[in-house]
N, C-alpha and C positions, 0 to 999 in steps of 0.2 A: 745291428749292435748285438753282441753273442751277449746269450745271459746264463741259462743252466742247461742241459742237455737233458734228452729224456730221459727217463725212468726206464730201468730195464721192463719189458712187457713180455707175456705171452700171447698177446694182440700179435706181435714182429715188431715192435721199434725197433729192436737191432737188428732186422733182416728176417731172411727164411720165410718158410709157409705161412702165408696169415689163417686166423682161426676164425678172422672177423667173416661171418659168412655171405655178407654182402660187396665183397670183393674179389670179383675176375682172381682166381688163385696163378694162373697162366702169369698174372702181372707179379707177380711178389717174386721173379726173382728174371734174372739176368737172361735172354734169350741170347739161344746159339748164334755163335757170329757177331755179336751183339758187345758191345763195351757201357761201360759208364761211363759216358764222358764227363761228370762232373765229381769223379775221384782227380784229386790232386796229386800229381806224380810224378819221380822225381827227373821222369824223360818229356819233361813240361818245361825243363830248365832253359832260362831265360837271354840267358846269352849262350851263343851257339854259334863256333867260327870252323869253316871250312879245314880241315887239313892242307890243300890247296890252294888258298885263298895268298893271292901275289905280300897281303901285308902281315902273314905269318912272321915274320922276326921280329914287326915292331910291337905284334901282342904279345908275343914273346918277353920280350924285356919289360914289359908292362907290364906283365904278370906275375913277371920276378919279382916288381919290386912293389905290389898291391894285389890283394883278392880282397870281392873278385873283381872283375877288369872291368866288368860294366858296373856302373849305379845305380841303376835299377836294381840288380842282386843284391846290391846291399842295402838297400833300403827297403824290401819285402820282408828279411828277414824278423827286424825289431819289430814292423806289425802284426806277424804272423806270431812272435812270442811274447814279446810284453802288450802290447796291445790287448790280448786276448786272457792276460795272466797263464797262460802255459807252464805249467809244473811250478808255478808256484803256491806253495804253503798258504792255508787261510786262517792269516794271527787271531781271527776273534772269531769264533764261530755262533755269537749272536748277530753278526751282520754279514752272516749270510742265508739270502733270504728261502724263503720254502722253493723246492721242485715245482714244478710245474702238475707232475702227479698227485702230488700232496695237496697243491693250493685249489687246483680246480680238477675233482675227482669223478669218476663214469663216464671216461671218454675211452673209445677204443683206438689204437695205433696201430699201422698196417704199415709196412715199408711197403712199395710199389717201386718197377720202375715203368718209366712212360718215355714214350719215343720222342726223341730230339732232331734233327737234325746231326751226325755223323754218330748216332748210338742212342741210348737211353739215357733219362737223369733219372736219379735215385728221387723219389719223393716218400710224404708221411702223409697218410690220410687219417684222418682223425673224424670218429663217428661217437657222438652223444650214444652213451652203452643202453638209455632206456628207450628211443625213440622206436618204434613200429616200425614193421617193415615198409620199404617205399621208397620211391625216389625224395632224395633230401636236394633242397635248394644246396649250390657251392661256391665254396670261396676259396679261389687260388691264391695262396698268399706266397709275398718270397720276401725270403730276414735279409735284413740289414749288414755290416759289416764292412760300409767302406768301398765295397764294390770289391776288395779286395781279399777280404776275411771271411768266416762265418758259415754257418751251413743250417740244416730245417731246425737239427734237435735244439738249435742258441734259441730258438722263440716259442720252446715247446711250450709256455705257458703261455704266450699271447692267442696261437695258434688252438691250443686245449680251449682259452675262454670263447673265443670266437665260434668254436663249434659248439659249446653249450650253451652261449647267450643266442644264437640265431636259429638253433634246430638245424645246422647244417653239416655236410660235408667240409670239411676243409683241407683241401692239398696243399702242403708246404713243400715248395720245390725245391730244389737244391740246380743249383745255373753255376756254368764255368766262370771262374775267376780271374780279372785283369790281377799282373799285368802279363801273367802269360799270355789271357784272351780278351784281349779288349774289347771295346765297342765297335758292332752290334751283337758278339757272342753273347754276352751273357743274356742281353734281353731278348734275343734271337732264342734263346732255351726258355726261357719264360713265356715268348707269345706261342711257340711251339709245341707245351705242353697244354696253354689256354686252348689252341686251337684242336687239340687233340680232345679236351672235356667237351667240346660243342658237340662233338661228336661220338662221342666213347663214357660220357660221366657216367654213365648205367653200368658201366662196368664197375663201379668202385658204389654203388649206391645212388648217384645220383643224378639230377633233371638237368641235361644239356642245355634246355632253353631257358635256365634260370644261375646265373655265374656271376657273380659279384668277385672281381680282384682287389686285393690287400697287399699292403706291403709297409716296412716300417724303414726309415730314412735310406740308407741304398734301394732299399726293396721296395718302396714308398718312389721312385722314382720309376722304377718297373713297372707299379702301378697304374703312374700317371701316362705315362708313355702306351702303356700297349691300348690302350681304345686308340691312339692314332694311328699303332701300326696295324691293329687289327680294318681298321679300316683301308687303310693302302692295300693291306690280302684280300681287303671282300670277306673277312669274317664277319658276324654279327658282333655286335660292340654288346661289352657287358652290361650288365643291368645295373651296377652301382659300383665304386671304388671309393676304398680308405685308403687315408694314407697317412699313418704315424709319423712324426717326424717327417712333415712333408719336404722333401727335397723336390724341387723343379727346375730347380737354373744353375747352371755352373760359371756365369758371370754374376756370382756372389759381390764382387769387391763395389758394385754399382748401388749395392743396399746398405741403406744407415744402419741396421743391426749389425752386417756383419762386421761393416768399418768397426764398431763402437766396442760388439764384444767376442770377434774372433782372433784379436791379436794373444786376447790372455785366456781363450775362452775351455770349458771346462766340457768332458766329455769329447769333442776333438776343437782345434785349433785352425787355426790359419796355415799351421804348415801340415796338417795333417791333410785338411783340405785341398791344400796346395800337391803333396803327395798323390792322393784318388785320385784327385781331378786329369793327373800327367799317364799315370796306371790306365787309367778307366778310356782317358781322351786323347791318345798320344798322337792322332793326327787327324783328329777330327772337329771342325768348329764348335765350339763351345756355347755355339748356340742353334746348333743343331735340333729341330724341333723333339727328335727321337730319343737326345739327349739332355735335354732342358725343354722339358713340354711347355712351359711357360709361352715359347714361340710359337708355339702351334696353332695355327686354326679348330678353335675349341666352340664350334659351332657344331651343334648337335652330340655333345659330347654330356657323357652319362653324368647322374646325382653324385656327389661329391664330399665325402665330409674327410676333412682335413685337422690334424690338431700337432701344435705343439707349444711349447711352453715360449713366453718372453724373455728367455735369457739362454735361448737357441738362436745364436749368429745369423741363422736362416728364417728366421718368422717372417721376416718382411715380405719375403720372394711368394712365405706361404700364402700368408696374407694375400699380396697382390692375383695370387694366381688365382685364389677363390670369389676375388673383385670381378676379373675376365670370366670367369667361367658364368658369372651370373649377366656381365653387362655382353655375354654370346649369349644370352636367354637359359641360362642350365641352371640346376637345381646348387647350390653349394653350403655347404654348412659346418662350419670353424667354433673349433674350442682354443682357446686360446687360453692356459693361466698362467698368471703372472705369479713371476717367479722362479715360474720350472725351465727345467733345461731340457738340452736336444734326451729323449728316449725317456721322459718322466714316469711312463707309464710301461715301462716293460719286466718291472720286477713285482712283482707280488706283493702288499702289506708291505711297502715300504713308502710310499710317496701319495699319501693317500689322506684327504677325499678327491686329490687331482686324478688320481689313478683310475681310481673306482669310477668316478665322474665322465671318465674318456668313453668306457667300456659301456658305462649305462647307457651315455650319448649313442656309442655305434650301434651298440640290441636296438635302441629305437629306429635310427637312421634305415639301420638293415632290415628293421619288418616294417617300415614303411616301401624299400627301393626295390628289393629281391624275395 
């Protein structure tokens, strides 16, 4: 769920050399040969028909009298602009809330890129500016947005608190987006950068053998998901995962929350829902464990703290999943307030003692797991 973008720094939030001196300088920019594949571009384009292709006349006439000819293209567009408020004006600028730099300040920001599978993805590492030198425990986190939208800088302020409340490293990654790249790309860039820290976190400041993954509602499903795919690779499974706005199941429609308040529901909806889910899942069961961890054999499966509000459509599934994870023997631990909605907690001094309450909860969580 995008919120504010960073702060210009001379840390690098916007790229170039970092000055942060505990980070591989070799990472902060683009290697020879090398792409970012989680720029969005516009030879990314969605519908794509042969010059030769035998039913060229009837796109033809179909195109004459509609753009564009697929519906997928046209139903990316209004997410990617209204959704997001793109170039639009903000009428009251007492409600909008503090940056991210403002609200939680002495973190340093480093663009990196890290190797993906078919190139690099751009990420943000974010380092608490007073802590000693040393390897810092880390937390891979990836934003929210629908599976669709969104990039590191929309959660630079969850992202900012999480590195000051736990003494840690945090990489905010940035993963390809359906529905050009659907499922397993995006979390295929997410397990691939995690699998990359097991190995390489010294290069950015910190301890391989201590990785806690984060995510908040799309990204919150990244979450849950990679300790299974890390385990299918033979990686080591994380030592803890959050997950804000915990998403786990895409067979939504089976839970009394969502029946009850995704028809009118606030923050996204039943057709928004309905939207990701075709994006994100366009030929892939829906209950695919990779894709609705819910399913999954969640036996031996890392500490767990989960939180979202009672008038987020998905609490139930939340709920239910941190039931499983405890009746497979795992640690799990749910904030639940009533009231708040999906992403309660991702703005700053606005929704608050909920807000506050989440954050204290995971500092605790995280120096107990990582």
């Amino acid at each position: 769920m995008p919120i504010h973008p960073a702060a210009s720094s001379p840390t690098g939030a916007s790229g170039g050399t970092a000055s942060v001196p505990h980070v591989d300088p070799t990472l902060t920019t683009v290697p020879d040969g090398q792409q970012d594949v989680t720029v969005v571009a516009a030879i990314d384009g969605l519908s794509y028909i042969d010059p030769d292709d035998p039913a060229m006349p009837s796109y033809r006439v179909i195109a004459n009298n509609r753009q564009p000819v697929a519906l997928r293209d046209m139903m990316i567009l209004p997410v990617r602009t209204g959704y997001i408020g793109q170039d639009r004006a903000q009428p009251d600028p007492a409600l909008v809330p503090p940056t991210g730099a403002d609200a939680v300040p002495g973190v340093d920001v480093t663009t990196v890129y890290l190797p993906v599978r078919d190139g690099v993805a751009r990420c943000l590492v974010y380092r608490p500016s007073a802590l000693p030198d040393g390897p810092l425990p880390v937390i891979l986190y990836a934003h929210g947005g629908g599976f669709t939208v969104g990039s590191a800088e929309d959660t630079d302020y969850t992202t900012r608190r999480l590195a000051a409340d736990a003494g840690a490293v945090v990489v905010s990654a940035n993963y390809r987006l359906a529905p050009e790249y659907p499922f397993p790309t995006p979390l295929d860039d997410v397990v691939d950068v995690y699998a990359w820290l097991r190995t390489d976190a010294h290069r950015i400041g910190g301890d391989p053998g201590r990785i806690a993954v984060a995510g908040d509602s799309a990204g919150s499903n990244f979450a849950a998901a990679l300790p299974i795919a890390a385990r299918s690779r033979g990686i080591a499974l994380p030592q803890a995962v959050v997950m804000f706005g915990a998403f786990v199941d895409f067979a939504q429609e089976r839970w009394p929350s969502f029946q009850a308040l995704a028809p009118r529901g606030i923050v996204y909806d039943s057709a928004f829902f309905g939207f990701i889910r075709g994006a994100y899942l366009p030929t892939t069961s829906w209950t695919d464990p990779l894709a609705s961890p819910i399913y999954a054999d969640l036996t031996g499966y890392p500490p767990t703290f989960l939180t979202t509000g009672t008038h987020d459509p998905i609490i139930d599934s939340g709920r239910a999943f941190a039931t499983l994870l405890e009746e497979a023997g795992g640690i799990a631990d749910g904030y639940w307030p009533a009231g708040m909605p999906h992403g309660f907690a991702f703005f700053p001094d606005v929704q608050n003692p909920e807000g506050d309450i989440a954050y204290a909860r995971v500092k605790a969580f995280l120096a107990a797991h990582l």
